[in-house]
N, C-alpha and C positions, 0 to 999 in steps of 0.2 A: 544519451539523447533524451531528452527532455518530454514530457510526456505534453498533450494540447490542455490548454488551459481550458475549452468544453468539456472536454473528457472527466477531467479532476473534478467538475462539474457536478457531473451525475453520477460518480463513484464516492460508496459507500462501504465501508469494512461490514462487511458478513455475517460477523459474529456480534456485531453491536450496532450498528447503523450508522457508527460516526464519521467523520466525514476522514480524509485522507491526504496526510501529506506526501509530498511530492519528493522525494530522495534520488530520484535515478541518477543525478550527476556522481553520485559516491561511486567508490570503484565497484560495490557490489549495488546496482539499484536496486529498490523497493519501495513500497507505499504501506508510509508506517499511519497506523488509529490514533488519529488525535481523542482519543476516547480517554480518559483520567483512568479509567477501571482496566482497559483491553491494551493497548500498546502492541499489538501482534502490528508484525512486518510482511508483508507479503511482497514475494520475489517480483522482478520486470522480466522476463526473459526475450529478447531478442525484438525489446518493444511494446512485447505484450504482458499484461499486470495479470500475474496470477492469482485470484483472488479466489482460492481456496483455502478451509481455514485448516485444513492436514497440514499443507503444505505452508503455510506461514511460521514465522519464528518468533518463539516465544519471547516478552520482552526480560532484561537480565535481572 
């Protein structure tokens, strides 16, 4: 499920300020850092973006 296009809006990655894209239709959603330097993922779970950076995945 696809997250609101206001939402994606005003969300920011945590760790760098950049802005966020929108991945949840993958079978694992997340909202990865369009940041060049940060790339951290950060889970969706049950709709809602978890956007802590413990919990984010580092990029490969």
């Amino acid at each position: 499920m696809p997250l609101e296009a206001g939402l994606l809006e005003i969300l920011a990655c945590p760790a760098c300020h950049s802005p966020l894209d929108d991945r949840t239709a993958a079978d694992s959603p997340e909202l990865v850092c369009a940041g060049a330097d940060c790339g951290l993922a950060y889970p969706v779970r049950d709709g809602i973006p978890v956007l802590l950076v413990d919990e984010a995945r580092r990029p490969a």
